[in-house]
N, C-alpha and C positions, 0 to 999 in steps of 0.2 A: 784381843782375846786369844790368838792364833800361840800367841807367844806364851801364854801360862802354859798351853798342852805341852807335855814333854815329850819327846821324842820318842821314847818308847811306851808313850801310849801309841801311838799311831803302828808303831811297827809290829806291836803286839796286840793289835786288835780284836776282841769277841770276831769269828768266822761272820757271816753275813751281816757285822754292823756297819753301816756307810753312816755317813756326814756329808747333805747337802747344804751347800754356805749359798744365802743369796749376796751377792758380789755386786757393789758399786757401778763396775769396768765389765764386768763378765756376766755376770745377769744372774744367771745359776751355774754351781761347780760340784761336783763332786767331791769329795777329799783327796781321788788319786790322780782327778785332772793337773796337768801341767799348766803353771799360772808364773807369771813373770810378777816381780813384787811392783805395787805399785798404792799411791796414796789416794785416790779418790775414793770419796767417801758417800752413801747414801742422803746426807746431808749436805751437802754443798752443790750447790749451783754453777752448773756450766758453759759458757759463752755458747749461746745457740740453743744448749738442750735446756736451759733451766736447773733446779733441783735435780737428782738422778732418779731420787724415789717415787715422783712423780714421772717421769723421763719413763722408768721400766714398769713401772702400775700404767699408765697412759697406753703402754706396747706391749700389753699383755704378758706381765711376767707372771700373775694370781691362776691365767690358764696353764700355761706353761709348768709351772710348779705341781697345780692339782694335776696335770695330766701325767707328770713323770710320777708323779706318786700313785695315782692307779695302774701305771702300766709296769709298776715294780715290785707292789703288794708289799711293801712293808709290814712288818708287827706291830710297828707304832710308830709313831712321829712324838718330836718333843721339841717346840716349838720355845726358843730360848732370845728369838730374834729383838732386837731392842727396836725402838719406835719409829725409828727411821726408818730398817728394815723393815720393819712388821706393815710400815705404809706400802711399800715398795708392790707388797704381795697379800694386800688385802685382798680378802675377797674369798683367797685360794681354797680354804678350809669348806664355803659352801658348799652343798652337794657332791661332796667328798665322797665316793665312795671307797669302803676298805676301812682304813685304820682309824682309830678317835684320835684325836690329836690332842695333846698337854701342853699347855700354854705356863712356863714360867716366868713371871715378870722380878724383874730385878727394882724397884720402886725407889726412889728417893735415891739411890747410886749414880746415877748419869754415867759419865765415862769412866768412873769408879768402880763398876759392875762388870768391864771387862775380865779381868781375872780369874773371878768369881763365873763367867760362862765359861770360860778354858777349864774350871776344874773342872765344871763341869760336866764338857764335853769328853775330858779324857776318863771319866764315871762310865759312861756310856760307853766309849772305847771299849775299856777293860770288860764292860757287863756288870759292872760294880751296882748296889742297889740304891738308888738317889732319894735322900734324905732331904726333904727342902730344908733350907736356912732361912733363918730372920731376914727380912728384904725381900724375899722370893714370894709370890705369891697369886 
């Protein structure tokens, strides 16, 4: 997904837009945390830990989430996470206080819908006004 966004979206960013990633290896990131590349996936299962997505839902990453989101007050959240992720941090959206959150599902894509969340995270970047697509929903 990381690889459709263009460079200068990021560098040219809307002033207070952030992009929190829930991460495999990391749990949760920021966009300007420093991250070493690495291949593990919310999907795959790890000698000891199991699955991850179960691994950080089990360890409280759905607290963790909703907490940094109330304690940052967002305008909104847009929730783009695919199902792996989206297990990872079930939950989080209950008892949310603050922003409503939009949930886009990418449907019938699988690992094909990547691209398709890179644009349209760099949408967001820019402040650009997001227009769903066929698939989205």
């Amino acid at each position: 997904m990381y690889r459709a966004i263009p460079d200068e979206a990021w560098d040219q960013r809307v002033p207070g837009v952030e992009v929190v990633m829930v991460s495999g290896l990391y749990g949760l990131l920021a966009s300007r945390d420093p991250v070493i590349a690495y291949e593990a996936s919310m999907a795959e299962p790890l000698e000891r830990l199991g699955k991850l997505n179960r691994w950080w839902r089990d360890h409280g990453l759905p607290g963790l989430l909703r907490t940094y989101l109330e304690s940052t007050h967002p305008a909104s959240v847009l929730d783009i996470l695919s199902l792996e992720y989206r297990e990872a941090v079930d939950g989080y959206a209950n008892g949310l206080r603050g922003p409503k959150v939009r949930t886009i599902d990418f449907r019938g894509l699988g690992r094909g819908s990547q691209p398709r969340r890179g644009k349209l995270v760099a949408k967001v970047l820019r402040g650009e006004p997001l227009v769903e697509e066929k698939g989205e929903g």
